[in-house]
mmCIF file of the N, C-alpha and C atoms, coordinates in Angstrom:
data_MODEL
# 
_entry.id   MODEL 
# 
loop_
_atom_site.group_PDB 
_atom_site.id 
_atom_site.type_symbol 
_atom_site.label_atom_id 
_atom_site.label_alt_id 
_atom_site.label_comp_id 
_atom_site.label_asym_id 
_atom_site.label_entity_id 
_atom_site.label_seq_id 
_atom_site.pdbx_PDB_ins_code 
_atom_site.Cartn_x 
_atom_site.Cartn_y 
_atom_site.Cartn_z 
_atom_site.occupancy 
_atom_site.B_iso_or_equiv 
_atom_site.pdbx_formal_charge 
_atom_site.auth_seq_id 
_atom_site.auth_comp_id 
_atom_site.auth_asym_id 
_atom_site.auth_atom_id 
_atom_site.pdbx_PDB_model_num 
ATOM 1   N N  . UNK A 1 1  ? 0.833  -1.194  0.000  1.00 0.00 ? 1  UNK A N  1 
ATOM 2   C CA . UNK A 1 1  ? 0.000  0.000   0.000  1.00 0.00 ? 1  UNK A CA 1 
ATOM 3   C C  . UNK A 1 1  ? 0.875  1.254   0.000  1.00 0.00 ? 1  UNK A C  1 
ATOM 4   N N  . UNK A 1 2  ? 0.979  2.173   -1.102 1.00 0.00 ? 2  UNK A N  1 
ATOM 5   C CA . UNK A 1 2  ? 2.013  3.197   -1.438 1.00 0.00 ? 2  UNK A CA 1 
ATOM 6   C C  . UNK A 1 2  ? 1.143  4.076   -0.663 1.00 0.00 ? 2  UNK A C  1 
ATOM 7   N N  . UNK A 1 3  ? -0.165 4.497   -0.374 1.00 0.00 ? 3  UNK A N  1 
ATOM 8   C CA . UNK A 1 3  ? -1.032 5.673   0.934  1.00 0.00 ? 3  UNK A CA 1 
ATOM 9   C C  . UNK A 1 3  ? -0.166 5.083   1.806  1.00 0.00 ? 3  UNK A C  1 
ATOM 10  N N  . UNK A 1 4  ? -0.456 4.305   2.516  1.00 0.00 ? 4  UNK A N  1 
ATOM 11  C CA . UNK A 1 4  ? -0.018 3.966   4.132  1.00 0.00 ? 4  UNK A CA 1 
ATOM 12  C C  . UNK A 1 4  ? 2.071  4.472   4.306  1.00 0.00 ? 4  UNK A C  1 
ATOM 13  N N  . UNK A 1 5  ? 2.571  4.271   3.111  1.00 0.00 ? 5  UNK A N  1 
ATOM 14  C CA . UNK A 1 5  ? 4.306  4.091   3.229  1.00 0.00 ? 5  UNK A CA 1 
ATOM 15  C C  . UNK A 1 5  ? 4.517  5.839   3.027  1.00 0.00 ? 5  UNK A C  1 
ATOM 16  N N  . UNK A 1 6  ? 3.407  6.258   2.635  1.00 0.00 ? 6  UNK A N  1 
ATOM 17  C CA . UNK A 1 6  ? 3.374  7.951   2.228  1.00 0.00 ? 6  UNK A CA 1 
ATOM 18  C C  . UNK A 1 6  ? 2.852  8.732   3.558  1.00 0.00 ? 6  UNK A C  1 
ATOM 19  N N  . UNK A 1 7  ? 1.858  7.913   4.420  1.00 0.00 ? 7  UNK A N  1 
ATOM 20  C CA . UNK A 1 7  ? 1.492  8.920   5.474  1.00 0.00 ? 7  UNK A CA 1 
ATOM 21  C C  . UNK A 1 7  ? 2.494  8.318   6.135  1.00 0.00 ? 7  UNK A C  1 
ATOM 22  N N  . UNK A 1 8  ? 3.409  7.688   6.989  1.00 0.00 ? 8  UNK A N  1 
ATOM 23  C CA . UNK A 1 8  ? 4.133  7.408   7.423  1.00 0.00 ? 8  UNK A CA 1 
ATOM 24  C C  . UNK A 1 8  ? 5.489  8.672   7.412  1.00 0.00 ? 8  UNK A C  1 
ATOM 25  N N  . UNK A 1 9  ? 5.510  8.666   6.241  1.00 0.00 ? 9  UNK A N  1 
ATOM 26  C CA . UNK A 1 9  ? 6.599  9.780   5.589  1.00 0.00 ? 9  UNK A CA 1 
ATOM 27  C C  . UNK A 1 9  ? 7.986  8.890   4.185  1.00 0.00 ? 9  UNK A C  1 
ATOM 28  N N  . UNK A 1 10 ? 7.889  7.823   4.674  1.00 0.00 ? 10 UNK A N  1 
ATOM 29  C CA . UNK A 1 10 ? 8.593  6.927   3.444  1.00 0.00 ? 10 UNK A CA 1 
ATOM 30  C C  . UNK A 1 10 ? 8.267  7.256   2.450  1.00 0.00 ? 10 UNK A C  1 
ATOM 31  N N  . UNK A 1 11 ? 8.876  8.269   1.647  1.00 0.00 ? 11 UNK A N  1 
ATOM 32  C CA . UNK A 1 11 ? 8.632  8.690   0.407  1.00 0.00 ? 11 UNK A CA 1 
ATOM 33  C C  . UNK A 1 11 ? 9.325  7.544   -1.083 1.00 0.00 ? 11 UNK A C  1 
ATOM 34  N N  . UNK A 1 12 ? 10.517 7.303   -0.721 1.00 0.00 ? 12 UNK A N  1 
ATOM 35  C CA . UNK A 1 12 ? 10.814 6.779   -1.427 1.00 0.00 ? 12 UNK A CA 1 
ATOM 36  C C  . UNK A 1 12 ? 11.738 5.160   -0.872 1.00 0.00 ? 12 UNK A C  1 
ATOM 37  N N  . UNK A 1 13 ? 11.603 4.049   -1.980 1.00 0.00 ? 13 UNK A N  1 
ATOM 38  C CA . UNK A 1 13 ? 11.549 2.814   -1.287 1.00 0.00 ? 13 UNK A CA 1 
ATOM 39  C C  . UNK A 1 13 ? 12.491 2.063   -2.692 1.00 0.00 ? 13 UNK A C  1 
ATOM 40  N N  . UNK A 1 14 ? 13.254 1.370   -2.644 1.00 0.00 ? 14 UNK A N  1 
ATOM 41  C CA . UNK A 1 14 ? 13.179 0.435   -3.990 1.00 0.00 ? 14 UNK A CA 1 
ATOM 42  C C  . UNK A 1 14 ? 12.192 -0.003  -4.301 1.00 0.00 ? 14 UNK A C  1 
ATOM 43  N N  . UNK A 1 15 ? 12.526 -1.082  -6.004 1.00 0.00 ? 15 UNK A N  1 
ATOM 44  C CA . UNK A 1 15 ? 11.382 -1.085  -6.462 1.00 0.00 ? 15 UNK A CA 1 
ATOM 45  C C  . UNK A 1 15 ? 11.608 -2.591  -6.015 1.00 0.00 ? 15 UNK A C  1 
ATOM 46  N N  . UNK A 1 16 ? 9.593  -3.188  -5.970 1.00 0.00 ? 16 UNK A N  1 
ATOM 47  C CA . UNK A 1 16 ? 9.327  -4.444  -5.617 1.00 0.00 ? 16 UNK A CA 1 
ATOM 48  C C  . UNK A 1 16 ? 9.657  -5.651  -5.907 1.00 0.00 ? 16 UNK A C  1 
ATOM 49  N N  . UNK A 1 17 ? 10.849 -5.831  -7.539 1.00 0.00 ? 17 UNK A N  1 
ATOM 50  C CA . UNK A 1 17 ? 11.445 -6.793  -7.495 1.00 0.00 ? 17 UNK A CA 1 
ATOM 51  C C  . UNK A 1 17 ? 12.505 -6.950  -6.499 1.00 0.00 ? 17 UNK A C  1 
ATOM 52  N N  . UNK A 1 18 ? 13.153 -5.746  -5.906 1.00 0.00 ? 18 UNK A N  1 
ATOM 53  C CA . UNK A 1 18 ? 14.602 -6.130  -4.850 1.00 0.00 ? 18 UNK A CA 1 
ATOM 54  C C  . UNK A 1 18 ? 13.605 -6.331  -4.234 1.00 0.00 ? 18 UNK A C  1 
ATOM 55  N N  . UNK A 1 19 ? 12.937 -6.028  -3.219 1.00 0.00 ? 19 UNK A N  1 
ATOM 56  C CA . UNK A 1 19 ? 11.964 -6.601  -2.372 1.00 0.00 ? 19 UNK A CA 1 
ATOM 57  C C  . UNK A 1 19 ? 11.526 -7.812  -2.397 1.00 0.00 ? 19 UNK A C  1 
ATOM 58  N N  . UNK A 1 20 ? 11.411 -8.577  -3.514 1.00 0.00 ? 20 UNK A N  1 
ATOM 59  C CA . UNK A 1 20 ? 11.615 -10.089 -3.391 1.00 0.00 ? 20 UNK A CA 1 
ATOM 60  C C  . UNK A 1 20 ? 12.679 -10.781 -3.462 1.00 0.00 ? 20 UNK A C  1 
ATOM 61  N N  . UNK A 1 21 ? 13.377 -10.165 -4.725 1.00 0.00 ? 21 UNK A N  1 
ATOM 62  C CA . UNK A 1 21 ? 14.477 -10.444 -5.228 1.00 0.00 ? 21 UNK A CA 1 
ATOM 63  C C  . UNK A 1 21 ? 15.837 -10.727 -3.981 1.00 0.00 ? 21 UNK A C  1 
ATOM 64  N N  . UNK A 1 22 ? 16.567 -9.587  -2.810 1.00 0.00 ? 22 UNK A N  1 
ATOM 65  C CA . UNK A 1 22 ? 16.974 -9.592  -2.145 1.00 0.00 ? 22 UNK A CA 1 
ATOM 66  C C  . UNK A 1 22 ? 16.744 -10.728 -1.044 1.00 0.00 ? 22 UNK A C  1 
ATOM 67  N N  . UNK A 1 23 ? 15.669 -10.889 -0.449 1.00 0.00 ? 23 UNK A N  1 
ATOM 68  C CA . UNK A 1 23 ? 15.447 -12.259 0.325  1.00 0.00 ? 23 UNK A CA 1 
ATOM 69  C C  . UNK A 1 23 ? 15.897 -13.307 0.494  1.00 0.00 ? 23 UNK A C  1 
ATOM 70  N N  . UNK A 1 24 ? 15.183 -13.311 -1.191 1.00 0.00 ? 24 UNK A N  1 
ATOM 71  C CA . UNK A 1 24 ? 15.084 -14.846 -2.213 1.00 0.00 ? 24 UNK A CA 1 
ATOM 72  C C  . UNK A 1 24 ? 17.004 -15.346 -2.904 1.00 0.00 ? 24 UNK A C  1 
ATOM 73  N N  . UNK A 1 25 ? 17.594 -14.374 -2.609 1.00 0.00 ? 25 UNK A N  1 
ATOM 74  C CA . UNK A 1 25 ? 19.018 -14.638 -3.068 1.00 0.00 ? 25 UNK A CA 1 
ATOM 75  C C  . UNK A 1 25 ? 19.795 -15.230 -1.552 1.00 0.00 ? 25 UNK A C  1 
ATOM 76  N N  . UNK A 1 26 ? 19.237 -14.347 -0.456 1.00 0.00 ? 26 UNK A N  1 
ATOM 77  C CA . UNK A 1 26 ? 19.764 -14.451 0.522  1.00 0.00 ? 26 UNK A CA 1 
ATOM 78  C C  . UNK A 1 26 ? 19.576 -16.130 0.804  1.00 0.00 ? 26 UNK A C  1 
ATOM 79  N N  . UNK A 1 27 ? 18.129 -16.456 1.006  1.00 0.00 ? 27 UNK A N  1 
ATOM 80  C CA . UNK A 1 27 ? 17.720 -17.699 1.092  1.00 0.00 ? 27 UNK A CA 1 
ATOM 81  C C  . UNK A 1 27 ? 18.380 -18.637 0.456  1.00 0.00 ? 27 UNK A C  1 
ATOM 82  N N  . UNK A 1 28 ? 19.203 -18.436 -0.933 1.00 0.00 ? 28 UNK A N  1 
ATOM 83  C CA . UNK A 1 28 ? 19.320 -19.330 -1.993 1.00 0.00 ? 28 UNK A CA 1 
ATOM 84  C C  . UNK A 1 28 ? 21.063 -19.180 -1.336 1.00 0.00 ? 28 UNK A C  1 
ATOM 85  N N  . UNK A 1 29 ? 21.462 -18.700 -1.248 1.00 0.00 ? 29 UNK A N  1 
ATOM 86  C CA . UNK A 1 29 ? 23.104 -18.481 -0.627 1.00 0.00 ? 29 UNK A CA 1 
ATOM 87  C C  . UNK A 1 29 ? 22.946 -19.068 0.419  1.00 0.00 ? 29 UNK A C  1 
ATOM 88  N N  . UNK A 1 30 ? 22.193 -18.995 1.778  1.00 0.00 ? 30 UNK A N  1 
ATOM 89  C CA . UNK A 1 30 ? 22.385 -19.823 2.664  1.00 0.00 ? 30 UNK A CA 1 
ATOM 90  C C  . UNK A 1 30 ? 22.004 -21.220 2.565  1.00 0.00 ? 30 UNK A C  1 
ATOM 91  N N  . UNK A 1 31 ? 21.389 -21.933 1.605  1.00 0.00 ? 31 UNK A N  1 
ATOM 92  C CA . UNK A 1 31 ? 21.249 -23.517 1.350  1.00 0.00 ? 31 UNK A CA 1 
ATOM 93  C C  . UNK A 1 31 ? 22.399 -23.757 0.356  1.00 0.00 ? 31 UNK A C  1 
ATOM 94  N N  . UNK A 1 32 ? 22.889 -23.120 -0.423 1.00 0.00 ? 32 UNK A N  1 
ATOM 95  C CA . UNK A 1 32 ? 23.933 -23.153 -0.982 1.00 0.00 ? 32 UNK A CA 1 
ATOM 96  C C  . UNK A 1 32 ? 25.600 -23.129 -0.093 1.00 0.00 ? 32 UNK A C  1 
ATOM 97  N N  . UNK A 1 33 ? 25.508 -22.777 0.730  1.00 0.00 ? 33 UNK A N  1 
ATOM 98  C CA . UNK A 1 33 ? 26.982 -22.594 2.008  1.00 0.00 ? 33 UNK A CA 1 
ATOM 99  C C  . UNK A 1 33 ? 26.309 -23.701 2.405  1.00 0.00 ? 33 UNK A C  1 
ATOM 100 N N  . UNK A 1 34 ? 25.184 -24.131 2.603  1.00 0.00 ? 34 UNK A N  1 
ATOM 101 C CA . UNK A 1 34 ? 25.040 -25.563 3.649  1.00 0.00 ? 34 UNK A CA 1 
ATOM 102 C C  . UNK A 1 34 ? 25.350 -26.625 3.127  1.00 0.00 ? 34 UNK A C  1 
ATOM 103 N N  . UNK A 1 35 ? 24.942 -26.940 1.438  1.00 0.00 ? 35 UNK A N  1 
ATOM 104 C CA . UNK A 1 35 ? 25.481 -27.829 0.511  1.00 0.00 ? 35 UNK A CA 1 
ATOM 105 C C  . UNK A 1 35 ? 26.622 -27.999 0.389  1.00 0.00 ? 35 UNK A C  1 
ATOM 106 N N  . UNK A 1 36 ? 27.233 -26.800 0.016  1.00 0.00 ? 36 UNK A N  1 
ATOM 107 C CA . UNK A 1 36 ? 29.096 -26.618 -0.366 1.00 0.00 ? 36 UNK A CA 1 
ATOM 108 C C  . UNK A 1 36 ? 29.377 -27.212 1.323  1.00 0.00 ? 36 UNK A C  1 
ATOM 109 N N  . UNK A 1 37 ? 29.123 -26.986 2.082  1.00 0.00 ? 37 UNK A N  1 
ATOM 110 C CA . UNK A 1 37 ? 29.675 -27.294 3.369  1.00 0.00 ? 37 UNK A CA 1 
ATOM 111 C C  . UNK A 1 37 ? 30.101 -28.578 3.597  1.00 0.00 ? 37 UNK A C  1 
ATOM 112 N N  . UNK A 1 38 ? 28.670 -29.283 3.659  1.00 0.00 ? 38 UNK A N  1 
ATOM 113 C CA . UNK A 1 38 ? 28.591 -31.054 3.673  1.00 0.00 ? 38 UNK A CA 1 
ATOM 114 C C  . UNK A 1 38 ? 29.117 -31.748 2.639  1.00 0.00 ? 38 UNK A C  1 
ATOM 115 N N  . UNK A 1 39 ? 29.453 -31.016 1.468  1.00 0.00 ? 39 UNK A N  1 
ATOM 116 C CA . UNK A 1 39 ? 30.283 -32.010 0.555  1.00 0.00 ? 39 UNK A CA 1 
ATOM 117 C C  . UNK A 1 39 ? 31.414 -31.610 0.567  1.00 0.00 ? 39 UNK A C  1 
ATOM 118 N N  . UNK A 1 40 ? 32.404 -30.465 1.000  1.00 0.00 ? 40 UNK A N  1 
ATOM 119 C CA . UNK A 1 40 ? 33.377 -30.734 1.390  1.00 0.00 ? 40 UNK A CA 1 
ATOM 120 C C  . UNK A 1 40 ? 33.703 -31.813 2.574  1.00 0.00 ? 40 UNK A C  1 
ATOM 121 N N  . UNK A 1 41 ? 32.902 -31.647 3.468  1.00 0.00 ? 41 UNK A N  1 
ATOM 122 C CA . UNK A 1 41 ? 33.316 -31.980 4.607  1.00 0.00 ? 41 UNK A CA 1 
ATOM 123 C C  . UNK A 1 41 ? 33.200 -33.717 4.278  1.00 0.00 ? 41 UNK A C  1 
ATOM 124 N N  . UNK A 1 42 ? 32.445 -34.059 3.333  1.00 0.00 ? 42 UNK A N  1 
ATOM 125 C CA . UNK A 1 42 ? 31.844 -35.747 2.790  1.00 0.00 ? 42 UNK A CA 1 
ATOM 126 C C  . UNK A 1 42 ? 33.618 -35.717 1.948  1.00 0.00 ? 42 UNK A C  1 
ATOM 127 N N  . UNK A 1 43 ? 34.771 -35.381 1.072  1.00 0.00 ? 43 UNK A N  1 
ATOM 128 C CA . UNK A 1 43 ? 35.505 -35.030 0.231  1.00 0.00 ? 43 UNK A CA 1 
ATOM 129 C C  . UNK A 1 43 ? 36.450 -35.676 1.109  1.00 0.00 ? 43 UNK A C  1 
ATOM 130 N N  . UNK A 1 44 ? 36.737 -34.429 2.486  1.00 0.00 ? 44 UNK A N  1 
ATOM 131 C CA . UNK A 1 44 ? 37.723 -34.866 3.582  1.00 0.00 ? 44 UNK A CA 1 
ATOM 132 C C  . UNK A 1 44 ? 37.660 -36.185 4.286  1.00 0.00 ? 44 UNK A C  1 
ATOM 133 N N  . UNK A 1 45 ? 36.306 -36.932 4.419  1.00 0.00 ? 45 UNK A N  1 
ATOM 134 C CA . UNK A 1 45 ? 36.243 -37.923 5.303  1.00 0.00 ? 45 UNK A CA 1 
ATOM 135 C C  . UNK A 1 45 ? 36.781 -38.951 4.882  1.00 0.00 ? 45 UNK A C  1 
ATOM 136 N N  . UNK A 1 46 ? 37.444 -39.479 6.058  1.00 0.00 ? 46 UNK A N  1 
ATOM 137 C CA . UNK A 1 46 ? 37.527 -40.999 5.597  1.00 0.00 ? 46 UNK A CA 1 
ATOM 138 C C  . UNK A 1 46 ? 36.558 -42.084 4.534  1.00 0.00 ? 46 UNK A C  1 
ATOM 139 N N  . UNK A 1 47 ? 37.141 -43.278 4.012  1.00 0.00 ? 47 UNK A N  1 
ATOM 140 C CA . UNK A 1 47 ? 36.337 -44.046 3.731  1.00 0.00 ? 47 UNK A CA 1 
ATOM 141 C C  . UNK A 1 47 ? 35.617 -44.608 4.475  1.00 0.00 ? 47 UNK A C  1 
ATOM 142 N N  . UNK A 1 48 ? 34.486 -45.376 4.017  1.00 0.00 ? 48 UNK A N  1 
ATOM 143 C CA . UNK A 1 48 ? 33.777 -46.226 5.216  1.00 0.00 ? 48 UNK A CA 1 
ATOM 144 C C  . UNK A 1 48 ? 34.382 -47.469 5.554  1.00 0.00 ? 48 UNK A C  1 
ATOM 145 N N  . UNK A 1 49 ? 35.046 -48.153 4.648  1.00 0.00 ? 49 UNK A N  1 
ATOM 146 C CA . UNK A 1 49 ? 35.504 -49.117 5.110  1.00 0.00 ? 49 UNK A CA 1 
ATOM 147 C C  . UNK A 1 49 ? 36.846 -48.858 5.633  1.00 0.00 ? 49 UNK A C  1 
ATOM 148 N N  . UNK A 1 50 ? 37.862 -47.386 5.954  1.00 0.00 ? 50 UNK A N  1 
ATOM 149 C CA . UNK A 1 50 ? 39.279 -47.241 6.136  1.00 0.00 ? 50 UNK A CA 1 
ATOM 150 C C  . UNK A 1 50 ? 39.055 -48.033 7.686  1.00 0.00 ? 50 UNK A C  1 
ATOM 151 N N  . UNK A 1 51 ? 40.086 -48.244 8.013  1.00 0.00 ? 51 UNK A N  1 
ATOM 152 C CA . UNK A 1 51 ? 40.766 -48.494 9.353  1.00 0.00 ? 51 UNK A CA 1 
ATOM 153 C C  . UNK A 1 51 ? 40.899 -47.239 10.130 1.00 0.00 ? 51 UNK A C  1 
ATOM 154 N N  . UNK A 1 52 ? 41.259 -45.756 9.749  1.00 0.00 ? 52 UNK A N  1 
ATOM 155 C CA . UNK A 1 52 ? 41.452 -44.254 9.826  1.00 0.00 ? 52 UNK A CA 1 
ATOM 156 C C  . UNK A 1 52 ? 40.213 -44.071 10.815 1.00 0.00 ? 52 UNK A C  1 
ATOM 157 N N  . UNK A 1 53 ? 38.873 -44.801 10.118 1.00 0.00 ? 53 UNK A N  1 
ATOM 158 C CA . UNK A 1 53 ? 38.060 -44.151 11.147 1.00 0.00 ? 53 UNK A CA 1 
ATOM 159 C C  . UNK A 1 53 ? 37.471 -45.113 12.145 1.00 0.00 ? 53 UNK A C  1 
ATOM 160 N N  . UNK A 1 54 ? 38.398 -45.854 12.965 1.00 0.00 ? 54 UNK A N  1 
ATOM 161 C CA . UNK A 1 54 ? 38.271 -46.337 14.127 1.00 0.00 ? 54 UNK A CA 1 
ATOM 162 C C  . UNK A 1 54 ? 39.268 -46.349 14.871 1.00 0.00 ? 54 UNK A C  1 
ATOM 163 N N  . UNK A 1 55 ? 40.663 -46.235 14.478 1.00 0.00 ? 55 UNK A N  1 
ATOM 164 C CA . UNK A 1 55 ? 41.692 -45.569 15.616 1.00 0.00 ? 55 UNK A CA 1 
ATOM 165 C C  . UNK A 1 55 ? 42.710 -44.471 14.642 1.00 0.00 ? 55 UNK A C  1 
ATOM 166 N N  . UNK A 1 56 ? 43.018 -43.723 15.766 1.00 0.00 ? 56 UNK A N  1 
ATOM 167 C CA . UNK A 1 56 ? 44.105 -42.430 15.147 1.00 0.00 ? 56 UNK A CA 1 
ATOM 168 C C  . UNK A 1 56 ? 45.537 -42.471 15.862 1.00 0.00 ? 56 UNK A C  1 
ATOM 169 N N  . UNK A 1 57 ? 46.277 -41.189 15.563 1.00 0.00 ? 57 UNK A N  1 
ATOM 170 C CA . UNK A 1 57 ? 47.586 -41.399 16.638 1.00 0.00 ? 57 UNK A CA 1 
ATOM 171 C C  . UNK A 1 57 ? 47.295 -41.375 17.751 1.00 0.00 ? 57 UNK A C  1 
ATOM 172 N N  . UNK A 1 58 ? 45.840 -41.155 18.316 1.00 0.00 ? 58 UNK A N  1 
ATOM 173 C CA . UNK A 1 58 ? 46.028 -40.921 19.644 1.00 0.00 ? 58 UNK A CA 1 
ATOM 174 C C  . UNK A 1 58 ? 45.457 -42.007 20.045 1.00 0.00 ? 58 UNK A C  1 
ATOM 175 N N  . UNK A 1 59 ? 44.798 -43.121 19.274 1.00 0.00 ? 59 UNK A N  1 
ATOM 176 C CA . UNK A 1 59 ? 44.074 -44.124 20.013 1.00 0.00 ? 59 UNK A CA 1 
ATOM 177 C C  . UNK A 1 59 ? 45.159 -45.008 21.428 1.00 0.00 ? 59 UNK A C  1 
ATOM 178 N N  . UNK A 1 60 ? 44.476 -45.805 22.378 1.00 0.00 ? 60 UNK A N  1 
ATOM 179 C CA . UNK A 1 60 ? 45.420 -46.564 23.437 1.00 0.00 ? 60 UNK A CA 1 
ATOM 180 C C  . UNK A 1 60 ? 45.107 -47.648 23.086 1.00 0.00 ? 60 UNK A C  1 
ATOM 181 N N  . UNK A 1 61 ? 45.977 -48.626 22.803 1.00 0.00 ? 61 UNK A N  1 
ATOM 182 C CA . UNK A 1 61 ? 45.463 -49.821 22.740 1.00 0.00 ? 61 UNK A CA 1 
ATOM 183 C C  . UNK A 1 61 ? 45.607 -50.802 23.896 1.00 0.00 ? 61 UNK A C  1 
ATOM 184 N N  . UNK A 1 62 ? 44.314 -51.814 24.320 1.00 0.00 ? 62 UNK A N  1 
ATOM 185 C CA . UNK A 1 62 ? 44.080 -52.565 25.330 1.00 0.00 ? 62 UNK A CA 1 
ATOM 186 C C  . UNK A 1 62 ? 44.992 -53.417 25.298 1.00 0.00 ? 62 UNK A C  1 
ATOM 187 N N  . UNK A 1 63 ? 46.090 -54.004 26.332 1.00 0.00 ? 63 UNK A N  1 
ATOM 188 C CA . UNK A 1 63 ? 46.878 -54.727 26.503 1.00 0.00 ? 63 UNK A CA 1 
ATOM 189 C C  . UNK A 1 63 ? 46.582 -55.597 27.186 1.00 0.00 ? 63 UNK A C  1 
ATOM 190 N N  . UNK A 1 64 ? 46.094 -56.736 26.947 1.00 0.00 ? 64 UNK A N  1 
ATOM 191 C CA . UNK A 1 64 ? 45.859 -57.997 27.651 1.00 0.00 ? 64 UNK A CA 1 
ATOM 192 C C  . UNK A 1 64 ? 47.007 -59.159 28.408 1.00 0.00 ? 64 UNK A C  1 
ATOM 193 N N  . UNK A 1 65 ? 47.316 -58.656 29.258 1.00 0.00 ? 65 UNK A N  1 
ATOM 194 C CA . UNK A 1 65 ? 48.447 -59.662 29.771 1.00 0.00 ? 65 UNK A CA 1 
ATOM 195 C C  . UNK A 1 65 ? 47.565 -60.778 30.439 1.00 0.00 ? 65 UNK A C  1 
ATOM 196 N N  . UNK A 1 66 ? 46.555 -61.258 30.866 1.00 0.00 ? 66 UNK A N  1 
ATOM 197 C CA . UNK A 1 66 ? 46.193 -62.260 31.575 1.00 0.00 ? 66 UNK A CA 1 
ATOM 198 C C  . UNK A 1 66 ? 45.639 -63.102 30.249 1.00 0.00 ? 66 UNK A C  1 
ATOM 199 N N  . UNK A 1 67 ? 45.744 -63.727 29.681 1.00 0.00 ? 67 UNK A N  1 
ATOM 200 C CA . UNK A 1 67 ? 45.229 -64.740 28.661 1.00 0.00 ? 67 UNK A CA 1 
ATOM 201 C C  . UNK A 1 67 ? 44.232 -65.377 29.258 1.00 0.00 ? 67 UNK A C  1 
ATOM 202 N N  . UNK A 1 68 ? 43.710 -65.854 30.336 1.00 0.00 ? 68 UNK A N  1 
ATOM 203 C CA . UNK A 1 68 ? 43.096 -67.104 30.702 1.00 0.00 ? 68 UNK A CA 1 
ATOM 204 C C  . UNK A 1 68 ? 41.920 -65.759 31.025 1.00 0.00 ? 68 UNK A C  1 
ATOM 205 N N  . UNK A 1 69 ? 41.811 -64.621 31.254 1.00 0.00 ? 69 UNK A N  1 
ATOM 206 C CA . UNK A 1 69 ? 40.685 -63.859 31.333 1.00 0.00 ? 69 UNK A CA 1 
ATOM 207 C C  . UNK A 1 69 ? 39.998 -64.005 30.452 1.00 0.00 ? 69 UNK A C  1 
ATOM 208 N N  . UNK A 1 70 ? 38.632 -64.083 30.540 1.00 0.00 ? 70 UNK A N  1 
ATOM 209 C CA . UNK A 1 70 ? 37.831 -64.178 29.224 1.00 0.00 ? 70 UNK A CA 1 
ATOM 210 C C  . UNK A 1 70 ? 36.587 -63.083 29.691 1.00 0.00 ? 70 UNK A C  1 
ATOM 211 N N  . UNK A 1 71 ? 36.218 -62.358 30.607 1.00 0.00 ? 71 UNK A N  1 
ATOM 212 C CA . UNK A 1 71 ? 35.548 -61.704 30.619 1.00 0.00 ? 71 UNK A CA 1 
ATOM 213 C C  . UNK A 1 71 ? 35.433 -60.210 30.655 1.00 0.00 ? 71 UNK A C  1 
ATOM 214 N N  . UNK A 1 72 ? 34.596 -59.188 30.764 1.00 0.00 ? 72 UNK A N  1 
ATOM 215 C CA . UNK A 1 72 ? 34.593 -57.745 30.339 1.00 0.00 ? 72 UNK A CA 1 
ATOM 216 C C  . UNK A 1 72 ? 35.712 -57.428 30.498 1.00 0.00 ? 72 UNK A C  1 
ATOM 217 N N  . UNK A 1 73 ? 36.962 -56.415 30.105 1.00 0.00 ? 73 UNK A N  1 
ATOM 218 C CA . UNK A 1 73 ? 37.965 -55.777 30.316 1.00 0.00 ? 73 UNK A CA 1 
ATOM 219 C C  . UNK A 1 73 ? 37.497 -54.712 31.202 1.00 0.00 ? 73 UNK A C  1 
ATOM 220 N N  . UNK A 1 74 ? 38.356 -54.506 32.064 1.00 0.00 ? 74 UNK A N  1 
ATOM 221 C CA . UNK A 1 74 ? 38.387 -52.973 32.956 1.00 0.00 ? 74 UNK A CA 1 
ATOM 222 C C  . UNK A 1 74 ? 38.283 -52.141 31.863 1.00 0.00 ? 74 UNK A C  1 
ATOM 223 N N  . UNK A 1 75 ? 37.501 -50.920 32.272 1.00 0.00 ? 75 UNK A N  1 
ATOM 224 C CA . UNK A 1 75 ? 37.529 -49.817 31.687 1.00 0.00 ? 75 UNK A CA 1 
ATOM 225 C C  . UNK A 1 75 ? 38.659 -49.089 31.265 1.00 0.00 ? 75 UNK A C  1 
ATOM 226 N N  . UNK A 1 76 ? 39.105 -48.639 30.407 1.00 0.00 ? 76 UNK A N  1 
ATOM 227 C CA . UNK A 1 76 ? 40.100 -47.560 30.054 1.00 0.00 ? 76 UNK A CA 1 
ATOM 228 C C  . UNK A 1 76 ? 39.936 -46.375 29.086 1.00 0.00 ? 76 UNK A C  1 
ATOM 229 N N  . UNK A 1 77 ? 40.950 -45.655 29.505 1.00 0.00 ? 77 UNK A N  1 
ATOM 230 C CA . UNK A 1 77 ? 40.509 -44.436 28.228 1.00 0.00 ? 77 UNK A CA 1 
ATOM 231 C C  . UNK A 1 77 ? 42.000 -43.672 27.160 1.00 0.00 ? 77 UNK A C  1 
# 
C-alpha cells in the first residue's frame, strides 16, 4: 500500500522486485553454504571401510596380559 508508506513519511523505497528479489538470493546463498559445506566436509572424510576411522595417533590400545581372562575388560581411556 504506497497511501499507508506515504502517510508514514517513506517517500521513497526500492522497487518491488529487490523486495523479493533480495530475500530470495539471501535464502538461496544460505542452502547453498550448507550444501558446499557437507560435501566438502563428505571429500575430507575418511572411507567407510578405512581403518582411519576407528583408531588415530592418539588411540590406546588394550593390553591384555592375563590370557586365561575371558571376561569384560576394565575400563580404560
Amino acid at each position: 500500500p504506497d497511501s499507508t508508506l506515504k502517510s508514514i513519511g517513506i517517500n521513497y523505497y526500492p522497487s518491488k522486485y529487490w523486495a523479493l528479489a533480495v530475500p530470495s538470493y539471501i535464502i538461496m546463498l544460505v542452502i547453498f553454504v550448507q550444501i558446499i559445506y557437507q560435501g566438502v566436509n563428505m571429500i575430507c572424510a575418511e572411507p567407510h571401510d578405512s581403518f582411519n576411522t576407528l583408531e588415530d595417533s592418539c588411540t590406546r590400545r588394550i593390553v591384555n596380559e592375563n590370557k586365561e581372562f575371558q571376561g569384560i575388560p576394565d575400563i580404560s581411556d
